[in-house]
Structures are given as structure tokens and as C-alpha cells.
PDB file of N, CA, C and O in Angstrom, chain B, residues numbered from 101:
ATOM      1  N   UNK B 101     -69.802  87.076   0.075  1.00  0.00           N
ATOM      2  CA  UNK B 101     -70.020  85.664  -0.078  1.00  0.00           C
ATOM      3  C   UNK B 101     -70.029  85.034   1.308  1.00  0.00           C
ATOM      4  O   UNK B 101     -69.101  85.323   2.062  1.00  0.00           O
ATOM      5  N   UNK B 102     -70.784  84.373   1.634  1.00  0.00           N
ATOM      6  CA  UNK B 102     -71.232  83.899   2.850  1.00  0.00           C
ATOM      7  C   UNK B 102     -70.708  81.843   2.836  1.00  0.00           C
ATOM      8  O   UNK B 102     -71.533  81.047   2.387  1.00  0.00           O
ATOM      9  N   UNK B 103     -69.022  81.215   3.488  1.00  0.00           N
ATOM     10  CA  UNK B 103     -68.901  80.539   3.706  1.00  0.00           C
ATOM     11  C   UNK B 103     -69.921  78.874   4.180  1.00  0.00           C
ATOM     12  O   UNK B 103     -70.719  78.700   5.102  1.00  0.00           O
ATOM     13  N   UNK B 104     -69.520  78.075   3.284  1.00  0.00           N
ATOM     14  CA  UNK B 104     -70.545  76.700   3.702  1.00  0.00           C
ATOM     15  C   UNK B 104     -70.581  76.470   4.833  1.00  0.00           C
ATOM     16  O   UNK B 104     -69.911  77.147   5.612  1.00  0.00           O
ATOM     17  N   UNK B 105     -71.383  75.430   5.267  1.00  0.00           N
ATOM     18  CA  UNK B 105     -71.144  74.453   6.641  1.00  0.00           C
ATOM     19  C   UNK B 105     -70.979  73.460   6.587  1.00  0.00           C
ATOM     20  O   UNK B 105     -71.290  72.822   5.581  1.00  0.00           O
ATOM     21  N   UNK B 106     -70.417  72.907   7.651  1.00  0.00           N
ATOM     22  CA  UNK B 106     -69.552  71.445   7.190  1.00  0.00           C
ATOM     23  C   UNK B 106     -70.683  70.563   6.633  1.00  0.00           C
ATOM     24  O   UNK B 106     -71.814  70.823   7.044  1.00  0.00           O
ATOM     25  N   UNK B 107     -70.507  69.370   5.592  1.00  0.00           N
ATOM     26  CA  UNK B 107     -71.883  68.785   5.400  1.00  0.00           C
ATOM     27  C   UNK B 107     -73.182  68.341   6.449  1.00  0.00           C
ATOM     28  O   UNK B 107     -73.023  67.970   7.611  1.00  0.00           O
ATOM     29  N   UNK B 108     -74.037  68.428   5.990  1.00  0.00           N
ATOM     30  CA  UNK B 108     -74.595  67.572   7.216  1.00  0.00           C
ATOM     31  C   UNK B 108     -75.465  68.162   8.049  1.00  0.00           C
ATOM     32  O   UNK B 108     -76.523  67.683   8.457  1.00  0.00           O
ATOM     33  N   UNK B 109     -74.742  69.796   8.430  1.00  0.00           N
ATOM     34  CA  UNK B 109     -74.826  70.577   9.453  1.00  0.00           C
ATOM     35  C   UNK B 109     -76.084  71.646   9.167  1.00  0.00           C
ATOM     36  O   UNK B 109     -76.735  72.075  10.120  1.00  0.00           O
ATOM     37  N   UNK B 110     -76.422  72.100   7.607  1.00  0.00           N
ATOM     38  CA  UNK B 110     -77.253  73.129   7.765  1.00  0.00           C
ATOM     39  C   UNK B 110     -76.311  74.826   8.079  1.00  0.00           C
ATOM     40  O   UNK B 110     -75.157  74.971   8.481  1.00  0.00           O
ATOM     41  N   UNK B 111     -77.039  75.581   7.817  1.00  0.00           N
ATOM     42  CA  UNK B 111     -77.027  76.893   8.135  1.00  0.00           C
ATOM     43  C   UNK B 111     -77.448  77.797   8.617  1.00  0.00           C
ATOM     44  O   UNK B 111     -78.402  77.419   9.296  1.00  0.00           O
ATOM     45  N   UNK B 112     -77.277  79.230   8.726  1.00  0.00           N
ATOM     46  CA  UNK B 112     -78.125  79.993   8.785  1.00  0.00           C
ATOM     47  C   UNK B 112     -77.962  81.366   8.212  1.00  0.00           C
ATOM     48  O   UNK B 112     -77.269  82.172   8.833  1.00  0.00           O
ATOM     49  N   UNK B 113     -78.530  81.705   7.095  1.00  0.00           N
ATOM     50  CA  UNK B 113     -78.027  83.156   6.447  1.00  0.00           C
ATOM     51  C   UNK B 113     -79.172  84.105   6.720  1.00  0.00           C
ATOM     52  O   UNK B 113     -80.352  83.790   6.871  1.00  0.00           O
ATOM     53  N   UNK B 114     -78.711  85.159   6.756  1.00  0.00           N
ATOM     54  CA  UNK B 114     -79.807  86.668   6.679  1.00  0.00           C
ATOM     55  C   UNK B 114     -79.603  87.728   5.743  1.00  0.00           C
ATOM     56  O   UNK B 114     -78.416  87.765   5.421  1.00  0.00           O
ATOM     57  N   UNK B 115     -80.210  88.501   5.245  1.00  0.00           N
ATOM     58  CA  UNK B 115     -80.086  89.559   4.619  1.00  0.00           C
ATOM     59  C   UNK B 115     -80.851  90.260   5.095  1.00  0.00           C
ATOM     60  O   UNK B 115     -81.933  89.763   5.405  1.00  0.00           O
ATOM     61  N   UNK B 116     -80.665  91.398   5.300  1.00  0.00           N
ATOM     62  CA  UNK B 116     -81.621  92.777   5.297  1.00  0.00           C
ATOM     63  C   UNK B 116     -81.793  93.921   4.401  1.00  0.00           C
ATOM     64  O   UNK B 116     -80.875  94.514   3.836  1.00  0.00           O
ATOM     65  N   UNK B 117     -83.281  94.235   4.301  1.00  0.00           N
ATOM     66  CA  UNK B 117     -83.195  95.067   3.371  1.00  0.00           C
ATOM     67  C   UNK B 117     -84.282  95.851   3.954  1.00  0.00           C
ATOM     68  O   UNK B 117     -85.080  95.588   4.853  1.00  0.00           O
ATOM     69  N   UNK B 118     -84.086  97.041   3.104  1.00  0.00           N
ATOM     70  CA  UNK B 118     -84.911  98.330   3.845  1.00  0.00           C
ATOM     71  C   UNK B 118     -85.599  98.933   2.547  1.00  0.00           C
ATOM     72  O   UNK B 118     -85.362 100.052   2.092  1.00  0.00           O
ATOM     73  N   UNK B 119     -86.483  98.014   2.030  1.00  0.00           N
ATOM     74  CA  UNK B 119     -87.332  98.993   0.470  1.00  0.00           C
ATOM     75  C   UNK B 119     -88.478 100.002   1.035  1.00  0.00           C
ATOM     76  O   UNK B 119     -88.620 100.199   2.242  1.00  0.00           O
ATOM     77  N   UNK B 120     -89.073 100.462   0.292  1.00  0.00           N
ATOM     78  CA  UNK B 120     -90.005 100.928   0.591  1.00  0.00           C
ATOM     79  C   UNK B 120     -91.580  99.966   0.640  1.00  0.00           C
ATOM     80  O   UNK B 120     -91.656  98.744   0.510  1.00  0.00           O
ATOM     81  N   UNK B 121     -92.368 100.618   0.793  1.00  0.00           N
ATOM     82  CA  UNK B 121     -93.438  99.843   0.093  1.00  0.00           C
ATOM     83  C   UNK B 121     -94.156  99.179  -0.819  1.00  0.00           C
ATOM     84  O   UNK B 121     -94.614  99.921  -1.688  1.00  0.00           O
ATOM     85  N   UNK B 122     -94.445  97.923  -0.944  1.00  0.00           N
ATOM     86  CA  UNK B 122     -94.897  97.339  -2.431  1.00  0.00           C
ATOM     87  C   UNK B 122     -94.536  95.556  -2.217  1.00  0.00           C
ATOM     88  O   UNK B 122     -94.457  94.835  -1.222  1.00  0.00           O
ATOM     89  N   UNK B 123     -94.377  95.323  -3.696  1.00  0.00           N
ATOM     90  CA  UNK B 123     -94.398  93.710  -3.771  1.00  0.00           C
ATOM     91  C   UNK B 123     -92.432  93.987  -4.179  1.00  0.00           C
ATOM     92  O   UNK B 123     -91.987  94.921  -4.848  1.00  0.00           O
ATOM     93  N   UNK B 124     -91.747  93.047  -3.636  1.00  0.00           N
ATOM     94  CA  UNK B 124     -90.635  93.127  -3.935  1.00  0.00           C
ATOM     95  C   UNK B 124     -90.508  90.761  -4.397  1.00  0.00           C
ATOM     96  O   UNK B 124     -91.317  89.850  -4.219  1.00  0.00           O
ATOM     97  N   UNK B 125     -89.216  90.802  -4.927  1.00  0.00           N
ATOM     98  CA  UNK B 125     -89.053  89.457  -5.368  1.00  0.00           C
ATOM     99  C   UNK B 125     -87.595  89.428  -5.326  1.00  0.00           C
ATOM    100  O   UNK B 125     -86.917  90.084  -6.118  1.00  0.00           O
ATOM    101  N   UNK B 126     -87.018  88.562  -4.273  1.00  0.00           N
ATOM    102  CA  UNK B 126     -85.735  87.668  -4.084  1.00  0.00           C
ATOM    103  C   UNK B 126     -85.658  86.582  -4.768  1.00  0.00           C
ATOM    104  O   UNK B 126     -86.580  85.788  -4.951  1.00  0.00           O
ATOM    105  N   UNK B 127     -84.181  86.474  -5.312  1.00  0.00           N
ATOM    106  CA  UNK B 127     -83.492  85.121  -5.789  1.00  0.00           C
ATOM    107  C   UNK B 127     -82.504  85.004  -4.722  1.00  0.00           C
ATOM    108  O   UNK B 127     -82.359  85.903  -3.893  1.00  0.00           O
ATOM    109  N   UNK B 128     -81.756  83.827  -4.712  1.00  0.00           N
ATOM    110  CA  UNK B 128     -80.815  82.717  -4.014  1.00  0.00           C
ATOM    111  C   UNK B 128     -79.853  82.264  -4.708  1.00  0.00           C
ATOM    112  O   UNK B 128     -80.056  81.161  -5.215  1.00  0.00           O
ATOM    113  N   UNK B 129     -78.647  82.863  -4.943  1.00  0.00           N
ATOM    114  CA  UNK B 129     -77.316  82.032  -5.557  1.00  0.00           C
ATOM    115  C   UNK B 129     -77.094  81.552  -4.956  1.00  0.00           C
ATOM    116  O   UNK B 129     -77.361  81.767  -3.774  1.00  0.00           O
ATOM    117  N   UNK B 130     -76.406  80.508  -5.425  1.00  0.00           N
ATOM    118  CA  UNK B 130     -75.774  79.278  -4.659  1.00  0.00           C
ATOM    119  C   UNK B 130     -74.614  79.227  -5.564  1.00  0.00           C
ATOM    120  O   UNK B 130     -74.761  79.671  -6.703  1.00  0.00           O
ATOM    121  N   UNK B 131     -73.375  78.697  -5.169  1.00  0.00           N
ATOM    122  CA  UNK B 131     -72.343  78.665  -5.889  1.00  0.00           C
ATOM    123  C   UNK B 131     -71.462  77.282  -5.521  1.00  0.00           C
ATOM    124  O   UNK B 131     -70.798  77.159  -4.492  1.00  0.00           O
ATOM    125  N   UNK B 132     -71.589  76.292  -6.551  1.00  0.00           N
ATOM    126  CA  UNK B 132     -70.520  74.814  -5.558  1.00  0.00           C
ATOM    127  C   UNK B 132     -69.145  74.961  -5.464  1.00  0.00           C
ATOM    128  O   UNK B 132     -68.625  76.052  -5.701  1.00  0.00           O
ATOM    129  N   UNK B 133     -68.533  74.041  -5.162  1.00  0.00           N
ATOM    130  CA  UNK B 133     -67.122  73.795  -5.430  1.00  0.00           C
ATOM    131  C   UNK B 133     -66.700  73.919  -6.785  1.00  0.00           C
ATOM    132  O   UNK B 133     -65.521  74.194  -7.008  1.00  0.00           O
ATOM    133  N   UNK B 134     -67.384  73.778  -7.577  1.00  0.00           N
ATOM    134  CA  UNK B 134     -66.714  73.860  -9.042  1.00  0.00           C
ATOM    135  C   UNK B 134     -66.901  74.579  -9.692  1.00  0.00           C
ATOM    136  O   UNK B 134     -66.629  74.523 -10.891  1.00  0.00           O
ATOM    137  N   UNK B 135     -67.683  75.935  -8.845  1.00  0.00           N
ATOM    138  CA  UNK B 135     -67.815  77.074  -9.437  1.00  0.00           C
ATOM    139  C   UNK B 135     -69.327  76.784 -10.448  1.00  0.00           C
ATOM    140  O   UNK B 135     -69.668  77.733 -11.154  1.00  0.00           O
ATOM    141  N   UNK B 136     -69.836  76.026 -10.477  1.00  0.00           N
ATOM    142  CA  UNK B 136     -71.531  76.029 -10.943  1.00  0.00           C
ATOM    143  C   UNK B 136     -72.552  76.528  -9.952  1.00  0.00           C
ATOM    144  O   UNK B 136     -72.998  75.915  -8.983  1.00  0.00           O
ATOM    145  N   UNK B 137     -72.894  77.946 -10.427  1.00  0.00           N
ATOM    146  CA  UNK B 137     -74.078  78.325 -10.165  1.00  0.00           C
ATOM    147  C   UNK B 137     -75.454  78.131 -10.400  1.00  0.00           C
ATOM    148  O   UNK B 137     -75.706  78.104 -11.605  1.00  0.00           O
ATOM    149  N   UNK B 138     -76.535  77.971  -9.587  1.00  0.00           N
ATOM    150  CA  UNK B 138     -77.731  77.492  -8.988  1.00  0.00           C
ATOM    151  C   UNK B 138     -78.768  78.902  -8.920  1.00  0.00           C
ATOM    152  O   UNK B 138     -78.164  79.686  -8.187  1.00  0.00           O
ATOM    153  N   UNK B 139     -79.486  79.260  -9.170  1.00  0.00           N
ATOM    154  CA  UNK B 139     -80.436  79.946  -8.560  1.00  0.00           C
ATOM    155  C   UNK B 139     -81.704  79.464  -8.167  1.00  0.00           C
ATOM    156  O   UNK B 139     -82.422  78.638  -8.730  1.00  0.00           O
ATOM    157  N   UNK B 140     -81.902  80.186  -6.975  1.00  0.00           N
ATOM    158  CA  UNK B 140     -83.319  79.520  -6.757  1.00  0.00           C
ATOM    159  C   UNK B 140     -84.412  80.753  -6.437  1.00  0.00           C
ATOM    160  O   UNK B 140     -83.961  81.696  -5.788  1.00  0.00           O
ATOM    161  N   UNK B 141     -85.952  80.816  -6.888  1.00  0.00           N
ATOM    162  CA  UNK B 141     -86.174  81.635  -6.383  1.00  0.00           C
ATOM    163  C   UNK B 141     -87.423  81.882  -8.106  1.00  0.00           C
ATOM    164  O   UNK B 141     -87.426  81.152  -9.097  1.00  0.00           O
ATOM    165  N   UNK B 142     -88.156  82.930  -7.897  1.00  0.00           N
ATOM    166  CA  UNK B 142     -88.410  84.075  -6.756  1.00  0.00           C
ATOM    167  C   UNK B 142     -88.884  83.651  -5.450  1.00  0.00           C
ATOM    168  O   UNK B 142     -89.011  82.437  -5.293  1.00  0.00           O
ATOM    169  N   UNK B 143     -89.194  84.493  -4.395  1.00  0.00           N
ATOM    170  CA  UNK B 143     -89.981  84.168  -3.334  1.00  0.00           C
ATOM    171  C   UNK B 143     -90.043  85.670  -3.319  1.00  0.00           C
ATOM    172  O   UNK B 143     -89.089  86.442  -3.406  1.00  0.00           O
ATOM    173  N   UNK B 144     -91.577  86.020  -3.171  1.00  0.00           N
ATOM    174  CA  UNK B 144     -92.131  87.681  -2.965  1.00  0.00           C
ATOM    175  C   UNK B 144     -92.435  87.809  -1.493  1.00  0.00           C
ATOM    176  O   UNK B 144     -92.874  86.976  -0.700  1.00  0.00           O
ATOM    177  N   UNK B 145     -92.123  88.936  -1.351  1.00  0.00           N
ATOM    178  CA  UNK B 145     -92.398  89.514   0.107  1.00  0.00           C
ATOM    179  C   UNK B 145     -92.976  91.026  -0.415  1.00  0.00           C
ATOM    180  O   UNK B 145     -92.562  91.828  -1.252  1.00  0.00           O
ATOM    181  N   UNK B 146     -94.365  91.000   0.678  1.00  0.00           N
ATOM    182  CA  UNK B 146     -95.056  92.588   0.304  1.00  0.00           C
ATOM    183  C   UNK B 146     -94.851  93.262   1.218  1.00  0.00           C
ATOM    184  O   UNK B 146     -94.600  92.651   2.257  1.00  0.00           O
ATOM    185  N   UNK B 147     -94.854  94.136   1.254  1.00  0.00           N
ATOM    186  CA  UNK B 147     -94.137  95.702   2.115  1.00  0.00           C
ATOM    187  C   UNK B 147     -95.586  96.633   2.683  1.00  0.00           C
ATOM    188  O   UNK B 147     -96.194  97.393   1.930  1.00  0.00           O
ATOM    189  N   UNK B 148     -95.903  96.439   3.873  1.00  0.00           N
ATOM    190  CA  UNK B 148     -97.275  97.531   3.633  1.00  0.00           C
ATOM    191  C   UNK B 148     -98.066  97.368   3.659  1.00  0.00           C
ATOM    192  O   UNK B 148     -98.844  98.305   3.481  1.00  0.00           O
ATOM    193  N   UNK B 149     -98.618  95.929   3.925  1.00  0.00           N
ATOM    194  CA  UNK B 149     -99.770  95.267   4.128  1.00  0.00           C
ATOM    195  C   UNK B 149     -99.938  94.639   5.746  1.00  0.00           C
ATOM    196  O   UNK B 149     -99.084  94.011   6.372  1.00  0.00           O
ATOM    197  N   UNK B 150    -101.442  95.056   6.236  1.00  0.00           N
ATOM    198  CA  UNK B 150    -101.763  94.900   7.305  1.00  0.00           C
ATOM    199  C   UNK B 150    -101.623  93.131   7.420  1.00  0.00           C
ATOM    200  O   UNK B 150    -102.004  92.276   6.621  1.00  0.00           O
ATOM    201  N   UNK B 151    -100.850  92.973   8.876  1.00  0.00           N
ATOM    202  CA  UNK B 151    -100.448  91.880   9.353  1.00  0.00           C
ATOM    203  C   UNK B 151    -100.625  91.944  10.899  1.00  0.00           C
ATOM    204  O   UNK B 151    -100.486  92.842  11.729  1.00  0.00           O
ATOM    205  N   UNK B 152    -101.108  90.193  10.973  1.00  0.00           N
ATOM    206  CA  UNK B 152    -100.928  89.767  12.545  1.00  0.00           C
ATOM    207  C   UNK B 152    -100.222  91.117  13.108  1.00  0.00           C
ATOM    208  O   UNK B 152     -99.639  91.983  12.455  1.00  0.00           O
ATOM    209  N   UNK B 153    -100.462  91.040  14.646  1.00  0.00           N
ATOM    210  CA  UNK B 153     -99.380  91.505  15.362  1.00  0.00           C
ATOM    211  C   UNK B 153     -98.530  90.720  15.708  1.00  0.00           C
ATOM    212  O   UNK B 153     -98.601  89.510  15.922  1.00  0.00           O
ATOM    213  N   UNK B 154     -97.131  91.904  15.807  1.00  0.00           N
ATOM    214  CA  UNK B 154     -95.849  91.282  15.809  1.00  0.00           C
ATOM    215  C   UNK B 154     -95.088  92.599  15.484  1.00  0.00           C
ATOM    216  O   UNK B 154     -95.538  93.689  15.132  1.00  0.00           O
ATOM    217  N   UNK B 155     -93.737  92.169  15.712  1.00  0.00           N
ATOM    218  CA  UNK B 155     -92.877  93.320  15.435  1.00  0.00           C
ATOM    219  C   UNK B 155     -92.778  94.163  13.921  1.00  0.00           C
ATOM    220  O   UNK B 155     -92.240  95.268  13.853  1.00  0.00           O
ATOM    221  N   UNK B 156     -93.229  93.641  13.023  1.00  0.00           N
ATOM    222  CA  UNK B 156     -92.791  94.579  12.368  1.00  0.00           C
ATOM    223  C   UNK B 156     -91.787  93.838  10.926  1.00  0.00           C
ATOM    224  O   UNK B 156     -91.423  94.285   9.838  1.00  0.00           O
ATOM    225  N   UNK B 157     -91.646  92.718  11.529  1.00  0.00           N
ATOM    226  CA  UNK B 157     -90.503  91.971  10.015  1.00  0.00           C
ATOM    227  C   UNK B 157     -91.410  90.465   9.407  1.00  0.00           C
ATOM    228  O   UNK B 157     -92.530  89.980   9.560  1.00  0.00           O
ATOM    229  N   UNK B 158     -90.156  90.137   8.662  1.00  0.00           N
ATOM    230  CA  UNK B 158     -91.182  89.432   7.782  1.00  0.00           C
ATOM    231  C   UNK B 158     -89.526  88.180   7.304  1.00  0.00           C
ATOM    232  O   UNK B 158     -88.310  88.304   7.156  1.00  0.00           O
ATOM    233  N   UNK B 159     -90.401  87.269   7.249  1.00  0.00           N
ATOM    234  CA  UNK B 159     -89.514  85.889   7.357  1.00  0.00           C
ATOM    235  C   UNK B 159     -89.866  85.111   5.652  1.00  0.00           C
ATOM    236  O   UNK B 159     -90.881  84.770   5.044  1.00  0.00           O
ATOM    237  N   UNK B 160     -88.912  85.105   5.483  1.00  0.00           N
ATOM    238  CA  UNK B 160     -89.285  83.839   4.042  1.00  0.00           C
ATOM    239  C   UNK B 160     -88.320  82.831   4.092  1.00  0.00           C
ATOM    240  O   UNK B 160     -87.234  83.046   4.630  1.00  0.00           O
ATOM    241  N   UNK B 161     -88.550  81.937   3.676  1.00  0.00           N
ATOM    242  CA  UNK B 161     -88.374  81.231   4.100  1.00  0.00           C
ATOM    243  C   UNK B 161     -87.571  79.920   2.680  1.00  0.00           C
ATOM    244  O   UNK B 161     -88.236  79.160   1.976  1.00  0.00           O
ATOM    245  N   UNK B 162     -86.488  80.029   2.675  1.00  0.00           N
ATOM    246  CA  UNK B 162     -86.111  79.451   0.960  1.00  0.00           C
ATOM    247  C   UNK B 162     -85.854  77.773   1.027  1.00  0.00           C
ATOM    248  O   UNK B 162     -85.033  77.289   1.806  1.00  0.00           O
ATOM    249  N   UNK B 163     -86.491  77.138   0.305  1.00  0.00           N
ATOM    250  CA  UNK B 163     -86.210  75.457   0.742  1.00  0.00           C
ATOM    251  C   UNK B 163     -84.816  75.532   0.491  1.00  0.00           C
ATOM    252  O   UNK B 163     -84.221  76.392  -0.159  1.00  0.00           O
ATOM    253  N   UNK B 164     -84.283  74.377   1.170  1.00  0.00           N
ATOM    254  CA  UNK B 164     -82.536  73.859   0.428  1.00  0.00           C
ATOM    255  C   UNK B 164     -82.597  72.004   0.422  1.00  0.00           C
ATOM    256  O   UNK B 164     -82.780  71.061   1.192  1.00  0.00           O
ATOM    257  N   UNK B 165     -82.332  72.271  -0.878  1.00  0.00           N
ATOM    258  CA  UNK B 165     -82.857  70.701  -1.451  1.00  0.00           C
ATOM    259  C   UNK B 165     -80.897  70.190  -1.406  1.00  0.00           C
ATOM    260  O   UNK B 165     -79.998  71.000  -1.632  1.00  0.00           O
ATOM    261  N   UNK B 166     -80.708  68.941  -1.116  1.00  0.00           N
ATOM    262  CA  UNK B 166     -79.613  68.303  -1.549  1.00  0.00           C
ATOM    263  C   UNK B 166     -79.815  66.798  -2.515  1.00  0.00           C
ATOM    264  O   UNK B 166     -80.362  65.767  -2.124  1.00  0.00           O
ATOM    265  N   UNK B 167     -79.250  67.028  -3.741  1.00  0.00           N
ATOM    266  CA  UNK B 167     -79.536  65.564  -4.826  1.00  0.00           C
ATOM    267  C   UNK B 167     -78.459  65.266  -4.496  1.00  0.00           C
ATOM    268  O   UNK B 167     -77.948  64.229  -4.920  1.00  0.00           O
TER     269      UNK B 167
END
């Protein structure tokens, strides 16, 4: 579980993952103070497909909405 930031402030989280090749699909828990969970998501990332040059990784990018 990856700690908030003070309000206001924003974040910054990462995950890494090492699949193989193909279409893969991430979700986003979110969890508040009162213990109500949020998901957000999918967002697909493809594995294996010719891209710009560049190193080699791949960025997605998840909105974060505050009501």
C-alpha cells in the first residue's frame, strides 16, 4: 500500500511489470479514509509493437479526479 500526500500536493506512484508480449489491461485502487474503495481503470498497454525510438518503456498515464 503506497501512503497519501498531504492534500493539495499530488503524487507520484510506479509499478513495474515484466509480461510478456501482447495487449495487457491495468486497474487503480484507491482506498479513502473510511476505507471506501474506488477503482479506476482499464487503461491497456501493448507489449511488442513497433514504436518511436526511445528506450524501450512505456508510460500510461491514469487521470486523478478530486469531487
Amino acid at each position: 500500500m503506497t501512503p497519501i500526500a498531504p492534500p493539495g500536493q499530488g503524487a507520484a506512484y510506479s509499478f513495474e511489470d515484466s509480461p510478456g508480449a501482447g495487449r495487457f489491461e491495468y486497474w487503480l485502487e484507491d482506498v479513502d479514509s473510511a476505507g471506501v474503495s474506488t477503482l479506476h481503470g482499464p487503461v491497456a498497454a501493448t507489449i511488442g509493437v513497433a514504436e518511436a525510438p526511445g528506450n524501450g518503456t512505456h508510460r500510461i498515464f491514469l487521470p486523478y479526479l478530486v469531487r
